[in-house]
DOTORLUM-886580 format. One record per residue: residue in three letters; x, z, y of N, C-alpha, C, O in turn; chain. Coordinates in nm, 2 decimals, padded with zeros to 4 digits. Last residue first. Layout:
BEGIN
REC  code     npx     npz     npy    capx    capz    capy     cpx     cpz     cpy     opx     opz     opy  unit
REC   ala       X       Z       Y       X       Z       Y       X       Z       Y       X       Z       Y     A
...
//
This chain:
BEGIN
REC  code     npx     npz     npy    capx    capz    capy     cpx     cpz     cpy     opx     opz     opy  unit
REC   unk   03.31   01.79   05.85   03.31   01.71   05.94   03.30   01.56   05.91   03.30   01.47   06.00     A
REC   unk   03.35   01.97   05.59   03.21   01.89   05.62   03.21   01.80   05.75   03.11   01.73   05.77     A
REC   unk   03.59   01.97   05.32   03.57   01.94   05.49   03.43   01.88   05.53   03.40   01.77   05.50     A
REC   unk   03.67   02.29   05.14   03.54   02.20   05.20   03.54   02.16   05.31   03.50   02.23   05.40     A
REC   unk   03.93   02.37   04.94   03.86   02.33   05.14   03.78   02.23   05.10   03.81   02.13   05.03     A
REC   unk   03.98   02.64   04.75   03.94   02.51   04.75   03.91   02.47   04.93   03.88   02.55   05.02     A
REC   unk   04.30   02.87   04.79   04.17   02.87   04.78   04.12   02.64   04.79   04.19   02.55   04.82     A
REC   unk   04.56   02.94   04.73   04.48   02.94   04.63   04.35   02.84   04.65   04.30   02.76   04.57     A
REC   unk   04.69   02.98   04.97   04.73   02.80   04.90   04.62   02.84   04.81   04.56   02.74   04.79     A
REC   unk   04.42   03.01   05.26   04.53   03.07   05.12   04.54   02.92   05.03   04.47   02.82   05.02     A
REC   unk   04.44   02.80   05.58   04.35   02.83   05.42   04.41   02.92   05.29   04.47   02.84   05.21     A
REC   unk   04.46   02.91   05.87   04.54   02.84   05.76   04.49   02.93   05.62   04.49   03.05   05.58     A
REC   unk   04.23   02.90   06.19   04.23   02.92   05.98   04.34   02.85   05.91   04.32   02.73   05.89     A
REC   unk   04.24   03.03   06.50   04.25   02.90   06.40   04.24   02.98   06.28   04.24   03.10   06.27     A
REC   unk   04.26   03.22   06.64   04.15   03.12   06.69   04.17   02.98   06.63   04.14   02.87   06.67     A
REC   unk   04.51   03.30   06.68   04.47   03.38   06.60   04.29   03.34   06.63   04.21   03.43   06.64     A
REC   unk   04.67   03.17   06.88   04.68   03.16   06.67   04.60   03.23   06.65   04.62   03.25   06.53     A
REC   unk   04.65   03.24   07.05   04.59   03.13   07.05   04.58   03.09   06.92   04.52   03.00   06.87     A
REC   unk   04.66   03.58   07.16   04.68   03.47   07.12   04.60   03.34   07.05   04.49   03.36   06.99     A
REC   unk   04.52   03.79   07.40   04.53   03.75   07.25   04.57   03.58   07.23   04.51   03.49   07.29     A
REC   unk   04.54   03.95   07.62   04.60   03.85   07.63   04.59   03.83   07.49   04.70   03.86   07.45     A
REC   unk   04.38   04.16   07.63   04.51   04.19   07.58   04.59   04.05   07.58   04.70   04.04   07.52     A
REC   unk   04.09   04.21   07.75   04.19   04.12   07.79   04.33   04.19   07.76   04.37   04.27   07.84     A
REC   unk   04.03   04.54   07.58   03.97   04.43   07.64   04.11   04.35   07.70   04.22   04.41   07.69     A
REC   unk   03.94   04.68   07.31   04.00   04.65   07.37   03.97   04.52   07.46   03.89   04.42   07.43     A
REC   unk   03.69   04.91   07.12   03.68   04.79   07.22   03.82   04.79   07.30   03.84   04.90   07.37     A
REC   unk   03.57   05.02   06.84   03.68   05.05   06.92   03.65   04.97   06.99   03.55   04.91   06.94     A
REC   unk   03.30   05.06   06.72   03.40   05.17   06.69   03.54   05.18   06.80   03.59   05.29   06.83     A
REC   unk   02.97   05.01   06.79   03.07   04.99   06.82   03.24   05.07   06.82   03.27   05.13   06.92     A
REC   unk   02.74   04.95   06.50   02.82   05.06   06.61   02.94   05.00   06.66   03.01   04.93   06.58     A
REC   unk   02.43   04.75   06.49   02.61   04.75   06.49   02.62   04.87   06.57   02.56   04.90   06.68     A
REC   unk   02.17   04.71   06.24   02.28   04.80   06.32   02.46   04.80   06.35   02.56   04.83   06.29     A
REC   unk   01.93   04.60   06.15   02.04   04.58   06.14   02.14   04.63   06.26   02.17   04.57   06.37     A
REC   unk   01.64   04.55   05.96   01.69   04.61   06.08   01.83   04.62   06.06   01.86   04.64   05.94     A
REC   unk   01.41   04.27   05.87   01.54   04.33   05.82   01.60   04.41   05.97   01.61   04.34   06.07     A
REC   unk   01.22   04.12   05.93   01.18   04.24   05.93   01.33   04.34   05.89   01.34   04.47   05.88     A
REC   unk   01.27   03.83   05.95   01.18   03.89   05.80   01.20   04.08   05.81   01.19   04.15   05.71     A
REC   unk   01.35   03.78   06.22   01.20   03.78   06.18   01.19   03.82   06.04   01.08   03.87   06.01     A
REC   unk   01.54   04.14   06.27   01.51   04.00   06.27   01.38   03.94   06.24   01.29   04.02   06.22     A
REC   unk   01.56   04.39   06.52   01.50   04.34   06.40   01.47   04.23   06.38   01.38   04.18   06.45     A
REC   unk   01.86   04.55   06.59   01.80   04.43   06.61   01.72   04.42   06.50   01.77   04.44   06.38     A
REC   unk   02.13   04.70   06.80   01.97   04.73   06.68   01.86   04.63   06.66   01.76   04.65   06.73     A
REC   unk   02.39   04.82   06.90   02.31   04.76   06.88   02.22   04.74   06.79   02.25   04.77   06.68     A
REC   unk   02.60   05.05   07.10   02.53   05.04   06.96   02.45   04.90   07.01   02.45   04.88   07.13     A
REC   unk   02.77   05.04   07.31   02.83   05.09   07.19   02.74   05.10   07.08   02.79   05.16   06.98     A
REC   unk   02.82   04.81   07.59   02.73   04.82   07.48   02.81   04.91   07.34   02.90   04.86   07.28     A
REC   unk   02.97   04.90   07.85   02.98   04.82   07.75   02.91   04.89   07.64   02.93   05.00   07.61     A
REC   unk   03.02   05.07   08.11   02.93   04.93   08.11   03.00   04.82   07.97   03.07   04.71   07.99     A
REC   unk   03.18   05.26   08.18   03.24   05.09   08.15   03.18   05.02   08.15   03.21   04.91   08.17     A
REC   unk   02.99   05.45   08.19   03.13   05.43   08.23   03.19   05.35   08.25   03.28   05.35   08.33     A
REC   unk   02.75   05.34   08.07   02.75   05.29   08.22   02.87   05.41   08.28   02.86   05.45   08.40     A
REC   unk   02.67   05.17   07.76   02.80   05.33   07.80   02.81   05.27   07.96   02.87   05.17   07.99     A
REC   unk   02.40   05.14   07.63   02.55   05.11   07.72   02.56   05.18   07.75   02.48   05.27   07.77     A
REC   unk   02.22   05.06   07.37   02.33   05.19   07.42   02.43   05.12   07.49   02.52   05.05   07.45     A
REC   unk   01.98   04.77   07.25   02.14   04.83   07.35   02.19   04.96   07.42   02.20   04.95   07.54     A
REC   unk   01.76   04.61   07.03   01.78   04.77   07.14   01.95   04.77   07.18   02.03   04.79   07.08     A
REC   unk   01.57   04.38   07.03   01.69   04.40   07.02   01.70   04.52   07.11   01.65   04.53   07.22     A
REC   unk   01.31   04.17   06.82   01.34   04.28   06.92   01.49   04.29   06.91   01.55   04.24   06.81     A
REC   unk   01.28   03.99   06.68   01.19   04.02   06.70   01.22   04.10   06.82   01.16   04.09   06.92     A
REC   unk   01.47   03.67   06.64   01.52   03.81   06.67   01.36   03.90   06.69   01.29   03.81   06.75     A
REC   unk   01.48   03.38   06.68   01.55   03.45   06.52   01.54   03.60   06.50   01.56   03.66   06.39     A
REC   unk   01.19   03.26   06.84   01.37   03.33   06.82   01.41   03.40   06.64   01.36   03.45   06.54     A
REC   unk   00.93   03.14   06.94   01.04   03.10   06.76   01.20   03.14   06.72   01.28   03.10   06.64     A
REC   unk   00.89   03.22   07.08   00.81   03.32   06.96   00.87   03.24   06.90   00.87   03.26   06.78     A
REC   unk   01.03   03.34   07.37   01.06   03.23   07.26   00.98   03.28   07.17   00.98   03.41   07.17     A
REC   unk   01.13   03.58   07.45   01.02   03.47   07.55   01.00   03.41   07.44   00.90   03.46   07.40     A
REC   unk   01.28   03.87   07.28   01.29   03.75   07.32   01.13   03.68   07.38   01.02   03.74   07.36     A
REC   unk   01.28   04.22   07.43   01.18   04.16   07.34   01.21   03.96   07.39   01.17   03.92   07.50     A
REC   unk   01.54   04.43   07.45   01.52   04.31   07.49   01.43   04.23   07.40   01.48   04.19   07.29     A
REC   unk   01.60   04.73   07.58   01.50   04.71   07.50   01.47   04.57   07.53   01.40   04.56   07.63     A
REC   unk   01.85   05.03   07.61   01.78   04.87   07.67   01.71   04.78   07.57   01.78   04.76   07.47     A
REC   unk   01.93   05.30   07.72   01.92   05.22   07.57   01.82   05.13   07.64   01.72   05.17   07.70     A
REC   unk   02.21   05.42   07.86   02.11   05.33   07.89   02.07   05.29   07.74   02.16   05.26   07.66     A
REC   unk   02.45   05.75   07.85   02.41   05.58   07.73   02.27   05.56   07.78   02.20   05.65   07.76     A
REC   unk   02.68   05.93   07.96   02.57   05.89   08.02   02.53   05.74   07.93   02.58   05.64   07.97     A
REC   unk   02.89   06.12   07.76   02.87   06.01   07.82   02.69   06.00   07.83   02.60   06.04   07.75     A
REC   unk   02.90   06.31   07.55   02.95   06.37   07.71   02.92   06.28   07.80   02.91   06.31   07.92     A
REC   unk   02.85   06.23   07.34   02.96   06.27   07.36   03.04   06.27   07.50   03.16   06.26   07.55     A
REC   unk   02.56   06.07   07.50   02.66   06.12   07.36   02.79   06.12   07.38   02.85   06.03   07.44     A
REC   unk   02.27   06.09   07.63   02.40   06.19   07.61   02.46   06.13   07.47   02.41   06.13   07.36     A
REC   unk   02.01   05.90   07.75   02.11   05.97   07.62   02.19   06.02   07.68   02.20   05.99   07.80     A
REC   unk   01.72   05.76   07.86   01.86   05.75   07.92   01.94   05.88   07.77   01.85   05.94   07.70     A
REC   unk   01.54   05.47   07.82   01.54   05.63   07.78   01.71   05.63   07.82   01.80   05.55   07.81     A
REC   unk   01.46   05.21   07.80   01.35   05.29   07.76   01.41   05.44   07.79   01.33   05.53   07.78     A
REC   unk   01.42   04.94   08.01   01.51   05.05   07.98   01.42   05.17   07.96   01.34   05.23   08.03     A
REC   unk   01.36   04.61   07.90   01.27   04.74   07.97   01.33   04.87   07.91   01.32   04.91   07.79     A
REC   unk   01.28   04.27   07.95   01.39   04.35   07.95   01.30   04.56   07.99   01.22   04.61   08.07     A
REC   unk   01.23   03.97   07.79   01.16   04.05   07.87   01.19   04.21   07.85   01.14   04.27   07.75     A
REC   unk   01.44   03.66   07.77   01.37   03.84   07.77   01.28   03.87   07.83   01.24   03.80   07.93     A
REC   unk   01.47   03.40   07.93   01.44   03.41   07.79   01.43   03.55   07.75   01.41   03.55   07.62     A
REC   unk   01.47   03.47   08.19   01.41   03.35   08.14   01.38   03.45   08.02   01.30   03.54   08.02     A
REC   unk   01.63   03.70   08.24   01.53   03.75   08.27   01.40   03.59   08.24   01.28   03.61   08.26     A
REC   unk   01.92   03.59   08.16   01.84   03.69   08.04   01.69   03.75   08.11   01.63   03.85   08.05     A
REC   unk   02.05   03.40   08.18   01.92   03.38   08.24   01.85   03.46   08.11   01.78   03.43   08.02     A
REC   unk   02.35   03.56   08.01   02.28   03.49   08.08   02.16   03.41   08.10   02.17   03.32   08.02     A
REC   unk   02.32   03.79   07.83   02.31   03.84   07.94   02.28   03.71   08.06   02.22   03.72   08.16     A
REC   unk   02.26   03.66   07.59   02.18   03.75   07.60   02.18   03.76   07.77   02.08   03.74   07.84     A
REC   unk   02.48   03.45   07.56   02.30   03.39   07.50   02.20   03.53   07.58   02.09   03.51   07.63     A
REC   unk   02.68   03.58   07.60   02.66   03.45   07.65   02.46   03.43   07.69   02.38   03.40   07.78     A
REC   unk   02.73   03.74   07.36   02.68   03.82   07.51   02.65   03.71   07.64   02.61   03.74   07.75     A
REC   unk   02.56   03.58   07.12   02.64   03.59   07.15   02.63   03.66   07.31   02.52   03.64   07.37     A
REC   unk   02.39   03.51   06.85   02.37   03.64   06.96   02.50   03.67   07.03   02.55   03.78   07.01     A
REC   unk   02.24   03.19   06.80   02.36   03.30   06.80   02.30   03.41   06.92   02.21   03.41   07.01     A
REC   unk   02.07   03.00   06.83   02.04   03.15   06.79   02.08   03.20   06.77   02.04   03.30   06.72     A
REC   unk   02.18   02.78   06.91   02.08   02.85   06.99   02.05   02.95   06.94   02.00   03.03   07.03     A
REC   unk   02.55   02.75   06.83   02.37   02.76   06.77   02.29   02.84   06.88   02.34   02.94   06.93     A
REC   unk   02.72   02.53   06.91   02.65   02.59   06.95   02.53   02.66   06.90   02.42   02.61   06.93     A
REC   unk   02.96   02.45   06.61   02.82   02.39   06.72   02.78   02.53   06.75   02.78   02.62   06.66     A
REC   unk   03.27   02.24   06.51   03.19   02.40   06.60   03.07   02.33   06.64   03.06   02.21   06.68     A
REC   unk   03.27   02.11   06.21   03.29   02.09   06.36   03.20   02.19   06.45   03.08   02.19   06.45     A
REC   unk   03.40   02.30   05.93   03.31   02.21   06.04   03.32   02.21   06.20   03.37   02.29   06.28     A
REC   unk   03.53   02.40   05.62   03.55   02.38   05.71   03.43   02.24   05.86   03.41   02.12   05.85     A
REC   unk   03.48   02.66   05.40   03.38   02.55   05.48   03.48   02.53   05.56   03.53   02.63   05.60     A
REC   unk   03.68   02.75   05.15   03.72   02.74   05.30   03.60   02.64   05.35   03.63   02.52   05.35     A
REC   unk   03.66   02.98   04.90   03.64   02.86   04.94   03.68   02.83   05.08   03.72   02.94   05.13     A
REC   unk   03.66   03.18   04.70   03.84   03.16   04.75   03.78   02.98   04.79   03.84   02.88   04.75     A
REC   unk   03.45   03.33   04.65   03.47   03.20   04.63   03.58   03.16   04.65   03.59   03.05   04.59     A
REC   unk   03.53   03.60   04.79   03.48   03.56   04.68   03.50   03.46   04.58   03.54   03.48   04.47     A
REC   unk   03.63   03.55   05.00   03.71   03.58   04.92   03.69   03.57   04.78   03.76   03.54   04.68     A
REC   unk   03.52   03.22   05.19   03.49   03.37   05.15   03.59   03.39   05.02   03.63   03.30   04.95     A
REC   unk   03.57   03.17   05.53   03.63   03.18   05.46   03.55   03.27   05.31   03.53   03.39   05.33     A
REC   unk   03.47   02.86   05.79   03.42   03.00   05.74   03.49   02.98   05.61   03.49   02.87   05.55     A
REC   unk   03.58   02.75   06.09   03.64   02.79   05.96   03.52   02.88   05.84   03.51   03.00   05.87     A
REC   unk   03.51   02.49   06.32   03.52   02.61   06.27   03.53   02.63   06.14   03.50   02.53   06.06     A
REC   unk   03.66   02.33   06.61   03.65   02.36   06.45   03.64   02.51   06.40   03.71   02.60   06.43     A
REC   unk   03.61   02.41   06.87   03.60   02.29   06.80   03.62   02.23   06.72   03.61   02.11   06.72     A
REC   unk   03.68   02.67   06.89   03.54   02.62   06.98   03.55   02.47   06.95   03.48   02.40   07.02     A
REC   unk   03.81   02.76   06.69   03.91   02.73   06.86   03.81   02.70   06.95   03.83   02.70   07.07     A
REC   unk   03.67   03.03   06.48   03.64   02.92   06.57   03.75   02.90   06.64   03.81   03.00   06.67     A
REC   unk   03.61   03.20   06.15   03.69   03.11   06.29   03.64   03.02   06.35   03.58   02.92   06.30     A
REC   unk   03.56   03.43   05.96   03.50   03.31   06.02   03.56   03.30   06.11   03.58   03.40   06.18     A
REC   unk   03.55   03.58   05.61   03.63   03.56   05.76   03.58   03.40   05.85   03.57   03.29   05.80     A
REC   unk   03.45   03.83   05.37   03.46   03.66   05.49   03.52   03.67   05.59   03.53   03.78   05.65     A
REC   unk   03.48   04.06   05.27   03.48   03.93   05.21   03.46   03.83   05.29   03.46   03.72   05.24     A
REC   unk   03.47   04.22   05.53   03.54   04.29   05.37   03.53   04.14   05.31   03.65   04.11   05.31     A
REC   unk   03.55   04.03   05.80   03.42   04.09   05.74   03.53   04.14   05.58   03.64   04.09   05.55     A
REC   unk   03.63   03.91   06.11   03.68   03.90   05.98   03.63   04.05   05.92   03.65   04.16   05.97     A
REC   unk   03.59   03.61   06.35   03.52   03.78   06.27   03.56   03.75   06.13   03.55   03.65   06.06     A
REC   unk   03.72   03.51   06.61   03.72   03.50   06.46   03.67   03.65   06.46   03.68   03.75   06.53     A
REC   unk   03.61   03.24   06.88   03.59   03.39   06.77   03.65   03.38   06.65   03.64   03.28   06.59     A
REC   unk   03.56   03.10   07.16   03.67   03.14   07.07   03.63   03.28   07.00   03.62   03.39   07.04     A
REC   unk   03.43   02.98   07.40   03.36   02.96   07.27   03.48   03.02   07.15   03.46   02.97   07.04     A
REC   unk   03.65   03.00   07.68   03.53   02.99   07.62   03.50   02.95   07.48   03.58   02.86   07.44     A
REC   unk   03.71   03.34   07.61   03.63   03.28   07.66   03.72   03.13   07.65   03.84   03.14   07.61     A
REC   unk   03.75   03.51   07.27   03.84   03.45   07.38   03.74   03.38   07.46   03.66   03.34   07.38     A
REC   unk   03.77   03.76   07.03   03.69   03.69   07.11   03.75   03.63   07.24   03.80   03.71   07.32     A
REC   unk   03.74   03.94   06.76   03.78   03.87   06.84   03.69   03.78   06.93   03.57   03.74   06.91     A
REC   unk   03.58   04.21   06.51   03.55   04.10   06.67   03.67   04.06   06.75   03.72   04.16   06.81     A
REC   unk   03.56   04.32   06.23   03.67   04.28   06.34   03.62   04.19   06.42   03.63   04.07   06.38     A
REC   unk   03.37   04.61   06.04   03.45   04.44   06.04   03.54   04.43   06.14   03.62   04.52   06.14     A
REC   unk   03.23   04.72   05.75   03.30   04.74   05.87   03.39   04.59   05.85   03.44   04.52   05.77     A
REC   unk   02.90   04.81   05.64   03.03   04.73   05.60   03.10   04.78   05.73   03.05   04.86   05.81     A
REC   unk   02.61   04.80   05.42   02.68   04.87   05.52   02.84   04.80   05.48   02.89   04.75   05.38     A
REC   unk   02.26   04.84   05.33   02.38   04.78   05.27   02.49   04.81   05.44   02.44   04.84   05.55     A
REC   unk   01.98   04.90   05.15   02.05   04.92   05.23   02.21   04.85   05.23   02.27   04.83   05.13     A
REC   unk   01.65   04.78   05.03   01.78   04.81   04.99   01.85   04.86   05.13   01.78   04.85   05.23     A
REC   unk   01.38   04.76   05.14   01.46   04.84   05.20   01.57   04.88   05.12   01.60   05.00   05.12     A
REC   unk   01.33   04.46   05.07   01.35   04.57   04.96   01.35   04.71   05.02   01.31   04.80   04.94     A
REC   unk   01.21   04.35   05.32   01.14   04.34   05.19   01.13   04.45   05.11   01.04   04.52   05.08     A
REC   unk   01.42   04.43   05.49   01.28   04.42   05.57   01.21   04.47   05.39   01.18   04.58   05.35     A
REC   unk   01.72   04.59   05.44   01.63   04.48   05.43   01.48   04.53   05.45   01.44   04.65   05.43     A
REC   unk   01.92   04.77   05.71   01.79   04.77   05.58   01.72   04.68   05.58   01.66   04.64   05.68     A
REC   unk   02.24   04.70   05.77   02.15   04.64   05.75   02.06   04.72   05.61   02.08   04.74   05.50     A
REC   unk   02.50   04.80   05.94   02.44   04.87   05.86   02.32   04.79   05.88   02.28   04.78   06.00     A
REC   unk   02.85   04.77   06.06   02.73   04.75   06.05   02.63   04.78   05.92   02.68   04.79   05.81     A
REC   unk   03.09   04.85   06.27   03.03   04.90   06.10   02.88   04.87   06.18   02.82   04.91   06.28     A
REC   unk   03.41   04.68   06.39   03.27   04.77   06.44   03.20   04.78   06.26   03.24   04.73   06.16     A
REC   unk   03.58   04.66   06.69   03.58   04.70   06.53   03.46   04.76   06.54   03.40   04.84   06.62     A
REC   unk   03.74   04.39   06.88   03.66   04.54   06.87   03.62   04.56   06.75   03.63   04.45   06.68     A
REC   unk   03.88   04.22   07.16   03.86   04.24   07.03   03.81   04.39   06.99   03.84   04.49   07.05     A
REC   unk   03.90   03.97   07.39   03.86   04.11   07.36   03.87   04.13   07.20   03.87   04.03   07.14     A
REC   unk   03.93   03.82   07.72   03.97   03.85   07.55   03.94   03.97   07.49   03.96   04.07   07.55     A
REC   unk   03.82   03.82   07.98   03.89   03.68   07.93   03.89   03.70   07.77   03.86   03.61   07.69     A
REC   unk   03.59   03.99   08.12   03.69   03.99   08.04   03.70   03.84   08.00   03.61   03.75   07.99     A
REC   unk   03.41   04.02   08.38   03.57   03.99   08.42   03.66   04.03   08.26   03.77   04.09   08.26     A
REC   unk   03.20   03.91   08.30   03.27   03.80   08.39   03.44   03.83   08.37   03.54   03.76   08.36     A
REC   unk   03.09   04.16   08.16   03.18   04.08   08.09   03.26   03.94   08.16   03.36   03.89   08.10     A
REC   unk   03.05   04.32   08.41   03.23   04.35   08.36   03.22   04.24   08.26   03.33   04.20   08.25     A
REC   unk   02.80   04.18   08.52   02.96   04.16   08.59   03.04   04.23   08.51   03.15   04.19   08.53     A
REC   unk   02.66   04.27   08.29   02.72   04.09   08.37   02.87   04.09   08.43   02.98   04.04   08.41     A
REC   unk   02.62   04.49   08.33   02.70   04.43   08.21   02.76   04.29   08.26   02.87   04.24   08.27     A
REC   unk   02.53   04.50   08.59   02.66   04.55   08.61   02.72   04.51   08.46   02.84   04.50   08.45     A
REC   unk   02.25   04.33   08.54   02.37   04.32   08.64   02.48   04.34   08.64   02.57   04.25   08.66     A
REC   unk   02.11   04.55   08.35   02.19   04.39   08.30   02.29   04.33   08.43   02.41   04.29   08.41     A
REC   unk   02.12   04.76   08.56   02.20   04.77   08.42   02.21   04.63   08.35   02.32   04.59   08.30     A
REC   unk   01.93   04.62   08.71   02.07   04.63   08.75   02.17   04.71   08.66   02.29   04.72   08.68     A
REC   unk   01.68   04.56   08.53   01.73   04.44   08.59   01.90   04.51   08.65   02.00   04.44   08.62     A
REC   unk   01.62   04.84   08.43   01.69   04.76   08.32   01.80   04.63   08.43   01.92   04.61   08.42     A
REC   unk   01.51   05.04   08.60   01.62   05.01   08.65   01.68   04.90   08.57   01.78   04.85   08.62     A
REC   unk   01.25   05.09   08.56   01.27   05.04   08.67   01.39   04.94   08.72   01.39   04.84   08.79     A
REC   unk   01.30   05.22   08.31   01.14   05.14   08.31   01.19   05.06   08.46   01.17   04.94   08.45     A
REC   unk   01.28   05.54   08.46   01.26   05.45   08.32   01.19   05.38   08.40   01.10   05.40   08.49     A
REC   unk   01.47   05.60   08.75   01.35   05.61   08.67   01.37   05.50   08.55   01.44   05.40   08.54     A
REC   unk   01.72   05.80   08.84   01.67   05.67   08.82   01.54   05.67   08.70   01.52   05.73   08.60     A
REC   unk   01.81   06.01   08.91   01.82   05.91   09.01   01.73   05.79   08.96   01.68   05.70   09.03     A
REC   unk   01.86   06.18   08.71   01.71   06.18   08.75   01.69   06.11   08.90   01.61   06.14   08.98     A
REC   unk   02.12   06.20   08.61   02.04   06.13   08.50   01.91   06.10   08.58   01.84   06.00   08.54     A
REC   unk   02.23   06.27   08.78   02.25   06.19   08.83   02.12   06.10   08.74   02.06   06.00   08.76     A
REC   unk   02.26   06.56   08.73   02.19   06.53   08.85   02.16   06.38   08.85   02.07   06.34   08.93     A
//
């Protein structure tokens, strides 16, 4: 019954509202997730599963099958296994990060927002939200969002970048404010590997 309260198209502005408000109230979070990118050019395919940390403000490590990246929000780490290298630099803000920072706030400036179709999956009520960037020089052509409006947290994401490459995050697990530690928002380098200090 509840699916035909609400019309397409109408309601995106208070589905970005209520994300708003539950991310205000997370301090830490961490989440597992499998991403799947088709290149724009080759349509090769390629797929992985990874690890979201995340501490307000500016705190992440994502740790990837071959990389690992860290931030305290004023040194960042990137690690690859590959290269057994360590970049090490001074955190910056990139304007084209996709962080839930960049999207949900003055997301009615820089979007233009429009809830295309309501879902079922697995018993749950999913909003899929359709955010075309303002900016014709964003990194992003389009971005689609499944929220789960039980909790109001995004369980897919779908982004086509500018060279056309589509790229898919599922969201596998989501824990929220577990109180995560403050170690785990730094990089101690393996004794093997080389450090690159670019600061």
């Amino acid at each position: 019954l509840m699916l035909f309260i609400f019309r397409i198209g109408d309601d995106a502005d208070e589905i970005i509202s209520k994300l708003r408000k539950k991310y205000e109230t997370i301090k830490d979070a961490e989440l597992t997730f499998t991403q799947h990118v088709i290149f724009g050019i080759t349509r090769n395919e390629q797929s992985f599963k990874g690890t979201l940390l995340m501490k307000k403000p500016n705190k992440y490590r994502i740790e990837l099958e071959e990389q690992t990246i860290v931030t305290d929000g004023k040194t960042a780490w990137s690690y690859s296994q590959q290269t057994k290298q360590v970049l090490v630099d001074n955190y910056k803000d990139d304007p084209n990060s996709l962080t839930p920072d960049k999207i949900l706030v003055n997301v009615s400036k820089n979007y233009s927002v429009t809830l295309l179709t309501w879902e079922k999956s697995d018993g749950k009520k999913v909003a899929v939200i359709k955010f075309i960037p303002r900016d014709e020089s964003s990194s992003i052509k389009s971005l689609k969002m499944w929220v789960d409006t039980k909790d109001w947290i995004a369980r897919k994401i779908e982004l086509i970048d500018i060279s056309n490459n589509l790229i898919t995050y599922w969201i596998d697990q989501f824990q929220i404010n577990k109180g995560l530690s403050e170690k785990r928002f730094t990089f101690e380098p393996p004794t093997d590997a080389e450090v690159i200090d670019l600061r």
